[in-house]
C-alpha positions as CSV (number, residue, x, y, z in Angstrom):
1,X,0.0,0.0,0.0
2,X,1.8,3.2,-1.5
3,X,0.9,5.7,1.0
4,X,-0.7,3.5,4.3
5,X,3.0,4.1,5.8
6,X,3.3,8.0,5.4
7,X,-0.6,8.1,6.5
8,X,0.0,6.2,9.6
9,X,3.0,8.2,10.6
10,X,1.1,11.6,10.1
11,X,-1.8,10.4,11.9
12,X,0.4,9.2,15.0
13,X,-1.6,5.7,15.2
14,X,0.1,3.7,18.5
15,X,1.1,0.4,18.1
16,X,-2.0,-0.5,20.0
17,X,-4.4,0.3,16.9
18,X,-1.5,0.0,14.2
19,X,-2.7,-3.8,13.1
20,X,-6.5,-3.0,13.1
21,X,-6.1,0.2,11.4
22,X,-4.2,-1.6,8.6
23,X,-7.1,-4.1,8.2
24,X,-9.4,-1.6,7.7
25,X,-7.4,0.7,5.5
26,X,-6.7,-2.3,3.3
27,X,-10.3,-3.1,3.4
28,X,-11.2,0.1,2.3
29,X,-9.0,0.5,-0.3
30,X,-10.3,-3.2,-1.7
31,X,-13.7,-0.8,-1.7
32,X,-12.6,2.0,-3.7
33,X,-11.1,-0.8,-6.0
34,X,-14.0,-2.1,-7.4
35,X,-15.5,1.0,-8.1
36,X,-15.3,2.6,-11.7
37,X,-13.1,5.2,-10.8
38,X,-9.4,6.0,-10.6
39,X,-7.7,8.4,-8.5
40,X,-4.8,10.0,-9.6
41,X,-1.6,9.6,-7.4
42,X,-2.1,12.9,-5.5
43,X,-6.0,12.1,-5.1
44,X,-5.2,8.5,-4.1
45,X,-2.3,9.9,-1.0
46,X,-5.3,12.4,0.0
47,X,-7.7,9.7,0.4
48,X,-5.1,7.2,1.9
49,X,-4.5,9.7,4.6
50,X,-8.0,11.0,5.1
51,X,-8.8,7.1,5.3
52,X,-6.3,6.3,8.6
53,X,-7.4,9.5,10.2
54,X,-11.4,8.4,9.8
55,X,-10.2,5.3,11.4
56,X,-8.3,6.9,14.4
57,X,-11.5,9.3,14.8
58,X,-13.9,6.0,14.6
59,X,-11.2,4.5,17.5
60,X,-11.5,7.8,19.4
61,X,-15.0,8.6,18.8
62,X,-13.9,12.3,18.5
63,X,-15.7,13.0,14.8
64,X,-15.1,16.4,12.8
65,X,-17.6,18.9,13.4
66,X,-20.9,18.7,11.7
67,X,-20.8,20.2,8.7
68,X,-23.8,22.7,6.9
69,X,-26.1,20.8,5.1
70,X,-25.8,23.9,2.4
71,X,-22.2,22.0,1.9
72,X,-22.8,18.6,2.0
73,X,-25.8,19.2,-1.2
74,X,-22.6,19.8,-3.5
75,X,-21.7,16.5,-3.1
76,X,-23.6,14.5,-6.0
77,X,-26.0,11.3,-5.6
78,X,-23.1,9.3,-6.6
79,X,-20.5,10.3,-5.0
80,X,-22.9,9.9,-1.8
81,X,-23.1,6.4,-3.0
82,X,-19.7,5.7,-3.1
83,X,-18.3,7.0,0.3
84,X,-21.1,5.3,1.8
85,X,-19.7,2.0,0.3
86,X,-16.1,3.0,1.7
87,X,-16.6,4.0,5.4
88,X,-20.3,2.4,5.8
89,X,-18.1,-1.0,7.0
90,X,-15.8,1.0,9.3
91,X,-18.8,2.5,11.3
92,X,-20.4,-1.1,11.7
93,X,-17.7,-2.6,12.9
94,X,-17.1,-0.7,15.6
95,X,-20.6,-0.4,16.9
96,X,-20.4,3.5,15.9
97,X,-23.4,5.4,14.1
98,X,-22.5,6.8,10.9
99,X,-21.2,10.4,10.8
100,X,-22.8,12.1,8.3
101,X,-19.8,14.7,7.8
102,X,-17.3,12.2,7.9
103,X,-19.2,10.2,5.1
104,X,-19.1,13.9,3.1
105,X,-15.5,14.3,3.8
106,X,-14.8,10.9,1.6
107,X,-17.7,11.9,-0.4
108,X,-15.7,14.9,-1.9
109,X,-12.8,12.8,-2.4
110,X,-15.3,10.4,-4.7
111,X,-17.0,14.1,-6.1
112,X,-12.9,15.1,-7.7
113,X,-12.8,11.0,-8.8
114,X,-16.0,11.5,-10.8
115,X,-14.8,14.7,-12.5
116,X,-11.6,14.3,-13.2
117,X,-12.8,11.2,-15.1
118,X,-15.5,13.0,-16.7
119,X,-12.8,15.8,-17.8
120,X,-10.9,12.9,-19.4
121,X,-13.9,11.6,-21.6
């Protein structure tokens, strides 16, 4: 995994959480894999990173601040779709209720996916 060792040194995981986070990242990334997109290599080490520190919030239960609905109706339907497909599993698993903002943050990340590839058609 390209960027999973950068990500988990930015986002101090402990040794305690370093094996589990690496599950889940991997998981994820399985996710975003069989979706019909492709992320470029700087999109890719944004979402890598933004990935571990989703984990380490789901670990700590301390979730970004909720975010303007006004914002979050830029996002499209499919983009929606496709966070929900990526973090959905990492909510469940621990037990946690899914955060609407943090399913928005990934959402944008899927929102750039989806026009970059559109600019390339």
């Amino acid at each position: 995994m390209k960027y999973l060792e950068k990500a988990l040194e930015m986002n101090e995981i402990d040794a305690e959480h370093r094996e589990k986070t690496i599950r889940e990242y991997e998981a994820a990334k399985e996710r975003i894999k069989n979706l019909p997109l492709t992320l470029s290599d700087d999109a890719d080490a944004m979402l890598s990173n933004h990935l571990v520190a989703l984990i380490k919030r789901i670990y700590t239960g301390h979730f970004v601040d909720p975010i303007e609905e006004e914002m979050m109706n830029e996002v499209s339907e499919e983009a929606w779709k496709y966070a929900h497909m990526i973090v959905d599993p990492l909510f469940e698993a621990h037990g946690v209720p899914i955060d609407k903002s943090e399913v928005f943050l990934v959402g944008t990340h899927m929102e750039m996916a989806i026009a970059s590839a559109s600019a390339v058609q």
